[in-house]
N, C-alpha and C positions, 0 to 999 in steps of 0.2 A: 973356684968352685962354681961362680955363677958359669963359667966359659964352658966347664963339662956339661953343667946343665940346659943351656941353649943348646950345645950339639947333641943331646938326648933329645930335646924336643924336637928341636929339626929331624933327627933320623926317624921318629917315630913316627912324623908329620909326613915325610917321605913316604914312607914303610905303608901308611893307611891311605893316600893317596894310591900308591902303586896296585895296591889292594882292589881298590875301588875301581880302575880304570880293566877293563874288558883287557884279555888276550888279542894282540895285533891292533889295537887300537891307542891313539895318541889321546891324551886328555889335556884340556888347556884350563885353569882355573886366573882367570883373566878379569879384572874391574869385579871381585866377587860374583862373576859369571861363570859356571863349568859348563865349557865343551866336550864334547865327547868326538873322536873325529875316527871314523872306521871306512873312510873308502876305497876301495879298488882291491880287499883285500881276502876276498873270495871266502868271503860267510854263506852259509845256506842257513840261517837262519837267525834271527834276532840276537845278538846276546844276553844273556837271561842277567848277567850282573853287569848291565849298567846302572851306575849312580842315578838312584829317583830324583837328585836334584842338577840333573842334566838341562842345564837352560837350550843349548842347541847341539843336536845330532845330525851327523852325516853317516847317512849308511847306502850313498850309493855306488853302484858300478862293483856290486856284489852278487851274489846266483842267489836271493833272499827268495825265496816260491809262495810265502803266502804272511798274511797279518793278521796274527792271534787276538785276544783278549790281553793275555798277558805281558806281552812285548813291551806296552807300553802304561800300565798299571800305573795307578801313584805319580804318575810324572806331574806333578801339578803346574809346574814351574817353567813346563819345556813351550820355548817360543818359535823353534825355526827345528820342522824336521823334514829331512831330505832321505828318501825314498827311491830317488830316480836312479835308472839304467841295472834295472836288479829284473827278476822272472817271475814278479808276483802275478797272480792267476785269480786270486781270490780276497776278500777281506772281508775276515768273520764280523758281526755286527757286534756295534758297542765296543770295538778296536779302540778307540779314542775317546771314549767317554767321559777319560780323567783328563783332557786334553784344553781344559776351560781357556788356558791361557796363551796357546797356540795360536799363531801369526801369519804362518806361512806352511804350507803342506806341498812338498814336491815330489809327485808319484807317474811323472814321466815315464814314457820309455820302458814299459812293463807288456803286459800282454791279462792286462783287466777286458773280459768282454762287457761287464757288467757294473753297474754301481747301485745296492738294493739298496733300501726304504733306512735302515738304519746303520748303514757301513759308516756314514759320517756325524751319527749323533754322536753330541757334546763339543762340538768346533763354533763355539758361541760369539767365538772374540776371532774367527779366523777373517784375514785379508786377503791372502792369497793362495788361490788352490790351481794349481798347474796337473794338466790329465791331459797332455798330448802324448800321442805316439801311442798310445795302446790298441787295445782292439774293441773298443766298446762299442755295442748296438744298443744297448738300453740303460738307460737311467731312470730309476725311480722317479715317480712325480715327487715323492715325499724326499728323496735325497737329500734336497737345499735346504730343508726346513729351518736347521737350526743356524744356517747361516748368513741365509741371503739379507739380512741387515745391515751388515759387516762386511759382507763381501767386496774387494775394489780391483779383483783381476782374476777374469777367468779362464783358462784356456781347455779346450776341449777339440781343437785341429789336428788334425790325421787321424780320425780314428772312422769309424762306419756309421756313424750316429744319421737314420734317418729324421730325426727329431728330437727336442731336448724336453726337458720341463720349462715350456713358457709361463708358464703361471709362475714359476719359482722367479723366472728371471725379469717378470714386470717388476715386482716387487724389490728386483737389486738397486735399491735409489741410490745407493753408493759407488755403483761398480763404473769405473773407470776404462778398463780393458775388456774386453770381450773377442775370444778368438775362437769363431766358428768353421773356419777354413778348411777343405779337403776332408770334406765330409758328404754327405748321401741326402742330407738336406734339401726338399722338392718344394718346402712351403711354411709360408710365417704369419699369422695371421695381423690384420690391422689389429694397432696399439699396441703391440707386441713393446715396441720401444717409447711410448707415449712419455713414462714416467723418470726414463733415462737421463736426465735433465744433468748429471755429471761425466757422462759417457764422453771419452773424447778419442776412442779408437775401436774400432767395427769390420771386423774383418770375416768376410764372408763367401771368401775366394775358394770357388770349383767345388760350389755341390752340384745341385739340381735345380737352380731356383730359377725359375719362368719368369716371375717381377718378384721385384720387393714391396712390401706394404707402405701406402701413403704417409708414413707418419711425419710428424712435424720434425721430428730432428735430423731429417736429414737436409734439412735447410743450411744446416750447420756445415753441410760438408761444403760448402759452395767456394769459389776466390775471396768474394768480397765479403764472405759474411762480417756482420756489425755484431760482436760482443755485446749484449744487453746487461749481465751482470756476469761477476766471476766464475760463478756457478754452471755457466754454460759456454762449455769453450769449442774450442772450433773443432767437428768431428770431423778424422779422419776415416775414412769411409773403403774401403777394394770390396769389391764383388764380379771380377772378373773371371773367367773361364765358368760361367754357367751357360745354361740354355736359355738366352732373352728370350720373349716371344713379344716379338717388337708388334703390340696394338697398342689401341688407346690406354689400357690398364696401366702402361709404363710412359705412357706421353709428359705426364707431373714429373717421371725423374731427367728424361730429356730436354726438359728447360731447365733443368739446375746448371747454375755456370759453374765447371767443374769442366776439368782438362783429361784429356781424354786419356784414357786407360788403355787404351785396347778392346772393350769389351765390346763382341758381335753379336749379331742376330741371330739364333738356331731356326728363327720361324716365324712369320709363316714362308712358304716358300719365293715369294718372292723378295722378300730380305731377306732370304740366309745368305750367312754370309758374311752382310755389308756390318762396316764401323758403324756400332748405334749411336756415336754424336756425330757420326753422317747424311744419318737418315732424315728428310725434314717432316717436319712436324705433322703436314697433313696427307704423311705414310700413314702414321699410326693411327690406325683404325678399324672399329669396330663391324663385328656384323649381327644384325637383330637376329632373335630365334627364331626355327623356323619349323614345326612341327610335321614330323615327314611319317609318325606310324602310332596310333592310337587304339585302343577299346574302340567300337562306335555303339554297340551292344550288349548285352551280357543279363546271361536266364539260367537263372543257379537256385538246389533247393535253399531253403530256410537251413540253415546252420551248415551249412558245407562252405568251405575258403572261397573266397571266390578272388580275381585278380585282374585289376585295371592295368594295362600296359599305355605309356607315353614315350615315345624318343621323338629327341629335336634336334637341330643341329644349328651350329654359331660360332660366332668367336666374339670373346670367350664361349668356351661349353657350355650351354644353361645350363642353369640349375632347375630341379622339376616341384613345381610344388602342388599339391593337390587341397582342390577346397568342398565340401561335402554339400548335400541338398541343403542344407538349413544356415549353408553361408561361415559354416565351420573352418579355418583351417587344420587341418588333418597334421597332425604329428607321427610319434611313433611310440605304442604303448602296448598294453598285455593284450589289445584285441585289433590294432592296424599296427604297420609295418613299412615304411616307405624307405625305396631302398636305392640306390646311387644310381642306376641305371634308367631311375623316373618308374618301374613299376609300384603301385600300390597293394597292398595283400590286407586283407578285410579275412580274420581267422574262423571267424563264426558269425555268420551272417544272422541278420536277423531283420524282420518289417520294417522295422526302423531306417534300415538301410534304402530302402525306397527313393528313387529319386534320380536326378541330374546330376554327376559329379565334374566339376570343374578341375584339366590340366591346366597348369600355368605355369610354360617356361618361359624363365627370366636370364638376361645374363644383363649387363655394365648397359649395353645396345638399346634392349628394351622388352617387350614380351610379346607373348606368343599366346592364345587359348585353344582348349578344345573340351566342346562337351560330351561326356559318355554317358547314356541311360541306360539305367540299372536297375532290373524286377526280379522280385523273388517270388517265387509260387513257395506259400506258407502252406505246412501241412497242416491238414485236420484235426480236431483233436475229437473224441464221440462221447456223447454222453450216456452213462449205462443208467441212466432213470434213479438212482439212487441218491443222488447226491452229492458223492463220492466224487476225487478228481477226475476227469477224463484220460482217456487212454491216449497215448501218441501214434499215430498210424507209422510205420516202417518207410523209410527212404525208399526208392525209388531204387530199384539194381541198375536197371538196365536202359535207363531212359538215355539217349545221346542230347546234353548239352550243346547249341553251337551260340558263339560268336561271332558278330561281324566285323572283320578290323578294315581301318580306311584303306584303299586298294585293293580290295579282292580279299585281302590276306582272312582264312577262318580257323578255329582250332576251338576245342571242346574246352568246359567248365575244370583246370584244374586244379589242385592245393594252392595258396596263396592267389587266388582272384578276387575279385569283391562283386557282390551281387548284392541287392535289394529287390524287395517284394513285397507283393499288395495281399490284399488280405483276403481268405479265403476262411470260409466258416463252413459249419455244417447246420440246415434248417432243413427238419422234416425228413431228414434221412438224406438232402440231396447239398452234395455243395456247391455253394455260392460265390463265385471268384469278385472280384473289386469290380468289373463292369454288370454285377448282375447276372450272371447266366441263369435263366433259367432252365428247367430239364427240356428235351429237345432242340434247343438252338445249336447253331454251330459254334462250339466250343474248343479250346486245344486242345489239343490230344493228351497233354498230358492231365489236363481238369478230367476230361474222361477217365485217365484211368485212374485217376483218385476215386471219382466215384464209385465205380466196380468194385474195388477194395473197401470203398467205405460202406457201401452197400452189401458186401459180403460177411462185413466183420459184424455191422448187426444183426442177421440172419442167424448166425451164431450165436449172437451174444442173446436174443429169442428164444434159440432152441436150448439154451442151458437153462434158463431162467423156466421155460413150460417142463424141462423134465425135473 
């Protein structure tokens, strides 16, 4: 009796097993682990009954086209899920939310252009997230959020990526691998890798990169580096097939002792070309800025854009910065605008603007100055005897603005310029510019014809008031 009743269990034990385990898929229930294992077996899409306590699934080298909410529901338990060589295009947010205890996530080999802000919440406890071979151009800043504390292997090579979330990956103190390779990659800013301090492979082969940023770990990459503690082990470093631009900017990585890679010079042109641990040391160098076309002038009314122009040339390219009459540096906010090419745009001008504005191009070399003065002719305002605000007199249609630029170069007052101006009142019917004019003197033309209007507008304002 007991022998009927074990093979009753056992069939039944079978029977709900086989139950549980998806169409074309093998289930393994192994060390009280269940696997679920569905590869190569041409799914379009998730299987909707697999066991919620599926510790690791294989679903790749399938036609799977995208990753729902539900796919992966309830899994609380699942540690290793593989994704790869399938046609996913897209991944709804909060796909993985129930995914706390998730290890590893392998979503190779797809055709994802994109990874938005919450595709990877709830990956809390994930290790390793593998995302080569797709076709991504952008990643969320907020992508990493939930995971970059955990994180200890990232891979993101072959795909278009002009940029990643650096902020996300200062923050990975854990991460061990990093594969940024055969990517669109033009630029990385210092510190970028500061806090890397476990990092022991860096791979940054054939984007775009000009230099790499100074940071200390790549000291690590060296022959002889000395281990200082365990925690900092010797970084494996490729950043070959990019465009060096072999100046001083990149001299600090040409004294690392490190064997040579291959990697050349795209620039300037007289190192294109050559092997950069060819080149000797006192190639690499710089050129001060050198300011070739400037504002020299500029006569704008009170409230109209007005627009400083600066271009310099160097190597590296300055950078343009601009400092204002009162020794301000000029940023960029709701009323200035300083924009990558060194112009400044002042949106609405106003007296305050007055004054001398300081160019200052900079680059690694050293800098460069130039000053531009800046008047605004302030309109009138009249007073009608009442006490009442004053009226504003009308802009000016037709007055021609000029400029003088260094070289000859001129052109007239347009949207985004910057202008300042001195102060111009009305006394006694007559106005009075910032040096005093009085009526009769020789005055510019255009205080003249403020007057005329201002002198017209009370005549008016006269005759309504006598009838």
């Amino acid at each position: 009796m007991d022998k009927v009743l074990c093979s009753l269990l056992l069939l039944v034990t079978t029977v709900t097993m086989a139950r549980a385990c998806p169409k074309y898929c093998v289930c393994q229930n192994l060390s009280e682990s269940l696997g679920t294992l569905c590869p190569s077996k041409g799914l379009l899409f998730v299987p909707p009954d697999i066991d919620r306590r599926t510790v690791e699934l294989r679903l790749g080298g399938n036609y799977i086209i995208k990753v729902t909410q539900q796919d992966f529901a309830n899994m609380t338990g699942l540690v290793d899920l593989t994704l790869s060589r399938n046609t996913i295009s897209s991944i709804q947010p909060f796909s993985f939310i129930d995914l706390e205890t998730l290890r590893s996530l392998h979503l190779d080999s797809n055709r994802l252009t994109e990874i938005g802000a919450d595709d990877l919440r709830g990956l809390v406890n994930l290790q390793h997230l593998i995302l080569n071979n797709n076709q991504l151009s952008h990643i969320s800043r907020e992508a990493f959020d939930d995971l970059m504390l955990t994180l200890e292997d990232l891979d993101l090579s072959y795909n278009n990526l002009r940029g990643v979330p650096w902020d996300s990956i200062r923050k990975m103190v854990n991460l061990h691998q990093l594969s940024l390779d055969h990517n669109l990659i033009d630029h990385i800013s210092e510190g970028t890798f500061a806090d890397l301090d476990k990092l022991a492979r860096l791979d940054l082969t054939s984007n775009r990169l000009q230099k790499l940023p100074p940071d200390p770990i790549f000291a690590r990459s060296q022959n002889s580096v000395v281990l200082t503690t365990p925690y900092a082990p010797q970084l494996s470093l490729s950043f070959g097939g990019n465009p060096l631009h072999c100046n001083c900017e990149v001299l600090w990585l040409r004294r690392l002792d490190r064997e040579d890679d291959m990697e050349t010079c795209a620039s300037p042109p007289g190192l294109k070309g050559r092997y950069f641990w060819y080149v000797r040391e006192d190639e690499f160098v710089c050129e001060p800025p050198l300011i070739t076309q400037h504002t020299h002038k500029l006569l704008v009314l009170e409230g109209q854009t007005a627009s400083l122009r600066c271009k310099a040339v160097g190597d590296p390219v300055p950078v343009i910065h601009w400092v204002a009459p009162d020794d301000r540096l000029i940023g960029n906010s709701s009323r200035a605008t300083v924009y990558e090419n060194g112009t400044l745009d002042i949106l609405i001008t106003t007296s305050k603007d007055y004054g001398i504005f300081t160019c200052i191009a900079a680059n690694a070399a050293g800098e460069s100055t130039a000053s531009i003065e800046l008047s605004i002719i302030q309109l009138p305002h009249l007073s009608n005897g009442t006490g009442r605000a004053a009226a504003q007199v009308p802009p000016l249609r037709h007055h021609q603005l000029h400029q003088d630029q260094q070289g000859g170069a001129q052109g007239s007052a347009r949207e985004g310029g910057v202008g300042v101006g001195g102060d111009r009142r009305l006394r006694s019917g007559q106005v009075v510019g910032q040096q005093g004019h009085a009526e009769g003197e020789d005055v510019p033309a255009p205080v003249q014809l403020l007057r005329r209007r201002s002198a017209h507008i009370q005549v008016k304002s006269v005759a309504v008031r006598g009838s």
